[in-house]
N, C-alpha and C positions, 0 to 999 in steps of 0.2 A: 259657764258662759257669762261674762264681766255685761253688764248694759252699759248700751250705747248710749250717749247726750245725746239732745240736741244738733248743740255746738260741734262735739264730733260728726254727728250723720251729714253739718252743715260742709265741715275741714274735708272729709271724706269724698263727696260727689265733688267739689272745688278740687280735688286731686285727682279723682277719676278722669275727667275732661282734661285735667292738664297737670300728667304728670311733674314737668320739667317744673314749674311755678317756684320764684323763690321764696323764701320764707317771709318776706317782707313784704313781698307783693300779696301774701296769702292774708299775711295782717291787715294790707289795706283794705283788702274784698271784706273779711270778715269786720272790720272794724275792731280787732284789736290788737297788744303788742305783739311784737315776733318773738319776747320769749314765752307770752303765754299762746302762741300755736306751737311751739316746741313743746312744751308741753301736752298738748291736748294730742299730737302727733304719736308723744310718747305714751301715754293713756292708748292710742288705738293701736301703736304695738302691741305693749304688752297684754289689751286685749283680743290679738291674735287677726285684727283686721287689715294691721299694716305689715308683709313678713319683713323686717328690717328697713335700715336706711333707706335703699332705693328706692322707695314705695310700688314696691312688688306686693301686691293686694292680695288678702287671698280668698279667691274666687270658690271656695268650698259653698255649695250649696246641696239644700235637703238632707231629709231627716233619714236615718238610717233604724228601721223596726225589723227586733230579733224578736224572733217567738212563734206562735202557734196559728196552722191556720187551718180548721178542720169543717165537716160539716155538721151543720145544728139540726137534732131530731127534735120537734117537741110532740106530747103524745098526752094530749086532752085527753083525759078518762072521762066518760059518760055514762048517765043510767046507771038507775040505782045497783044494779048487781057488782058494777065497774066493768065490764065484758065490752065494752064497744069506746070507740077512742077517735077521734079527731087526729088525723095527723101533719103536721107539716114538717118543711122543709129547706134548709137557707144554707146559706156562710157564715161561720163565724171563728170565733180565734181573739183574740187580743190584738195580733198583728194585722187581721185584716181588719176591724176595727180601726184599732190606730192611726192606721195607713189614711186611711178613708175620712175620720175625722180629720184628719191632715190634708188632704186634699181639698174637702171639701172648705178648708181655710185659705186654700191659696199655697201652702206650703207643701213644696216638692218630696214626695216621700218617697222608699225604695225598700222593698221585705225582703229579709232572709226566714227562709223556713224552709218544709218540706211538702210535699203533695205526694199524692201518689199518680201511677200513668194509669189511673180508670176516669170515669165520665165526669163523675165530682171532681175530681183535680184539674180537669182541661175548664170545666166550668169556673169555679174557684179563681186560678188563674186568669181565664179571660174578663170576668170580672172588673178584676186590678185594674188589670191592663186599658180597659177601658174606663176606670176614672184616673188614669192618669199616671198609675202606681207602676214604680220601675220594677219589674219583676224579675233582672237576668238573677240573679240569686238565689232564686229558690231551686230547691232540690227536686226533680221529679226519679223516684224511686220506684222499684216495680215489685220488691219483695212484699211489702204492705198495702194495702188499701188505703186512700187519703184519711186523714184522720176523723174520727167520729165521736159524737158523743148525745147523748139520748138521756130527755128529760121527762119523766114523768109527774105529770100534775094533775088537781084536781078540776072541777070546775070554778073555782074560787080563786086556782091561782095559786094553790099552793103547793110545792114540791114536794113528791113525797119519794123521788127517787132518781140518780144519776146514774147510768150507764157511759161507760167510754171506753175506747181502742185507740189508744193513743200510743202502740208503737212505733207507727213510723217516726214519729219524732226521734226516736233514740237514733236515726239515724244522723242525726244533727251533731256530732261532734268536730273535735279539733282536725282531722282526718278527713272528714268529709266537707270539711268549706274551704278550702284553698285560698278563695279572694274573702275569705273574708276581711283580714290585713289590708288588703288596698280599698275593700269598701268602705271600713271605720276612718281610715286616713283620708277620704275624700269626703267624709260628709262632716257638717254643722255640728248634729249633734246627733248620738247615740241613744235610742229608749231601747231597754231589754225587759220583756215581758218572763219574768222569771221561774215562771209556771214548765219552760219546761229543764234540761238535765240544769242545776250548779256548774256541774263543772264548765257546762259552755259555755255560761253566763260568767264566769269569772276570766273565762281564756277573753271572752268579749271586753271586759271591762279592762286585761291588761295591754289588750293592744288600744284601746283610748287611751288609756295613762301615756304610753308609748307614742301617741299620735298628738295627744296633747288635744284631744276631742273632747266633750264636755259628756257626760252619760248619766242617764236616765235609770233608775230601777224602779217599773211598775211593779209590784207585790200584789199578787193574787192571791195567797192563800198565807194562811202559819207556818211560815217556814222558817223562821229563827233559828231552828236547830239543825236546817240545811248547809249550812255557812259558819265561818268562825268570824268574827264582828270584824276583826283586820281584813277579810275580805271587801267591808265596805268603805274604805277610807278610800279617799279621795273620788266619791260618787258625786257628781253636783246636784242631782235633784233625785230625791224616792219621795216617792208616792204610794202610803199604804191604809189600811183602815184601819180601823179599832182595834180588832186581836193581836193585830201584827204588833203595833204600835206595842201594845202591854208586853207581849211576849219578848219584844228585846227589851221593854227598861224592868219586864219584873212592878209595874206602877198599873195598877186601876185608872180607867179611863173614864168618867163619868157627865164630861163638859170639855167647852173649849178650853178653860182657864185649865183644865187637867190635861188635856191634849199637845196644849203649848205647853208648858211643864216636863211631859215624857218626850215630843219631839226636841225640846234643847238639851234631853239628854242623849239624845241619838245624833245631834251635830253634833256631841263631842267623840262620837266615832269616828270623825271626817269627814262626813255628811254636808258639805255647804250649803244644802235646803233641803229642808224636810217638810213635807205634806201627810198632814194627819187629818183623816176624814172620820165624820163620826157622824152616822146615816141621821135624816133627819133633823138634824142640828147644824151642819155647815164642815166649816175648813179650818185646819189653822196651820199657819204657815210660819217656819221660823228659819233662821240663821242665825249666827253667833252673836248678833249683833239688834238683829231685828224681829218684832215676834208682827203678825197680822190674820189677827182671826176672822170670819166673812161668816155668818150666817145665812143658814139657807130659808129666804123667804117664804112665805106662805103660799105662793104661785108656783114656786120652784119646787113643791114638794112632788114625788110623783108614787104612786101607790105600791112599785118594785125596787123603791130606792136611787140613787147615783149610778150614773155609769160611771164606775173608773175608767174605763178607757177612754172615752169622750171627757173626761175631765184631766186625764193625760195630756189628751191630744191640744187640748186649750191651752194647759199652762205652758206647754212647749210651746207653742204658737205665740203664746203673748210673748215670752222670755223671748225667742230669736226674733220677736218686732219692734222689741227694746223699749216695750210695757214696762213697767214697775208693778214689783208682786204682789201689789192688791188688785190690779187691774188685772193681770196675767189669772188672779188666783176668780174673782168676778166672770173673766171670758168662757176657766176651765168650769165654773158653774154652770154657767148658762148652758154650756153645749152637753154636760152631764144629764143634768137638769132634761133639758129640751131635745138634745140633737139638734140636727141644724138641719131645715128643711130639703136640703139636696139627697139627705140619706134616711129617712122616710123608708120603711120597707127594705133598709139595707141591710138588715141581719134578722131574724127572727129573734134573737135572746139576746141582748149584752149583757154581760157580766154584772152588777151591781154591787154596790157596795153595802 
């Protein structure tokens, strides 16, 4: 996704109001010549805002999130024997997550995943649905249970054990999403949480390539050796933490100046931005061209770490408000960082980095 000027958002709304407007007339409003609004014109082509000559606009909006939406067990152990246990109960997933960080920006969002048809999944669901989240895309299945996953920890806070049933997801293939093809081809931009099968996540990223959509790879976990590196050329933004980061360059992570160093080797996969997190210490953010590291302040620190997903959901939000990536990369902080007070009690776990 190219950022917008200014000067174009200015050319832009002056063309929405009136299409027919001549080139010259458009120089006078804006105050400059008519061959540099031909220019600027051609600029919002080829950044896919104007679809050709006619100024046929195009109206693609909201964010389209692939991945996971199950529910979160957590299971306080208590007393000294560990026999007795605190339990709660929520939503959570990557994608509901995302969605929701997204909403609660202002930014249209719409999940594809799966649910199961028991009590968790019409819950789950209506959820969504009610902050806002397009949900015709998800799958409701009846062979599996919604998906689950069960954390136990101490009083302290620290994990000392994962449980999960995350078959239904396997039902998420190329076989079982039909629209997904017209869903990628109508939205802004593509995030794939790629926690769940590879193979979906690439069938997802070739119909972007095909739709000429911009796509997201959140990396949840060490999967380098799920993928062959040509599967990520031409990704516009991934988003991963430390391990990830070392495991595809083979480089020790130890600082940002190390971070940016192993992320501009991973632009040279085809990666146009890459985001390297490294808990406790901040972001750094490059392109081929550009490197921007952001420390994370002493107020920002939180005692579980970064959410990635809320730090996902930022910098997509800043990129499609046509932020610049220090700004975009500050926004996906903050809301990591903090959350954003609308979603307060919206999930009992996020993911951390």
């Amino acid at each position: 996704m190219n950022r917008i000027t200014e000067r174009e958002k200015e050319i832009l709304r002056i063309l929405r109001n009136n299409p027919m407007i001549a080139q010259e007339d458009l120089a006078d409003m804006v105050g400059i010549t008519r061959s540099a609004v031909a220019v600027h014109i051609s600029n919002l082509i080829r950044k896919g805002y104007i679809l050709g000559r006619g100024y046929v606009f195009n109206d693609k909006t909201g964010v389209l999130v692939l991945g996971s939406l199950f529910v979160e067990v957590e299971a306080v152990i208590g007393g000294e024997s560990g026999d007795s246990a605190v339990i709660e109960i929520g939503p959570g997933g990557s994608a509901y997550l995302i969605a929701n960080h997204l909403a609660a920006q202002n930014v249209p969002s719409s999940v594809i995943s799966v649910l199961g048809r028991d009590d968790w999944g019409g819950i789950i669901g209506e959820k969504l649905k009610m902050n806002g989240i397009d949900t015709r895309h998800i799958i409701i299945q009846r062979e599996r249970p919604t998906p689950r996953r069960i954390h136990m920890v101490d009083n302290y806070g620290n994990e000392h054990r994962i449980l999960s049933d995350m078959k239904a997801l396997e039902t998420m293939d190329k076989e079982n999403l039909p629209n997904l093809s017209a869903a990628v081809a109508n939205c802004r931009m593509l995030v794939i949480e790629t926690g769940i099968s590879w193979d979906t996540c690439k069938y997802a990223l070739e119909l972007a390539k095909e739709a000429r959509v911009p796509a997201c790879a959140r990396f949840v976990h060490k999967q380098a050796g799920q993928f062959s590196k040509e599967d990520l050329a031409g990704l516009f933004l991934a988003v991963m933490a430390k391990p990830m980061a070392e495991e595809l360059t083979g480089k020790r992570i130890r600082d940002l100046t190390e971070a940016t160093s192993a992320a501009r080797l991973i632009n040279e996969l085809g990666i146009e931005l890459v985001v390297t997190v490294i808990n406790e210490l901040g972001v750094a953010l490059t392109t081929k061209n550009e490197a921007v590291t952001v420390p994370v302040m002493p107020l920002q620190e939180r005692k579980n770490g970064l959410s990635v997903d809320a730090l996902t959901a930022g910098l997509v939000s800043g990129i499609l408000r046509g932020y610049d990536y220090r700004q975009s990369v500050r926004l996906g902080l903050r809301m990591a960082a903090y959350g954003n007070g609308k979603l307060r009690n919206m999930s009992l776990r996020q993911e951390m980095i």
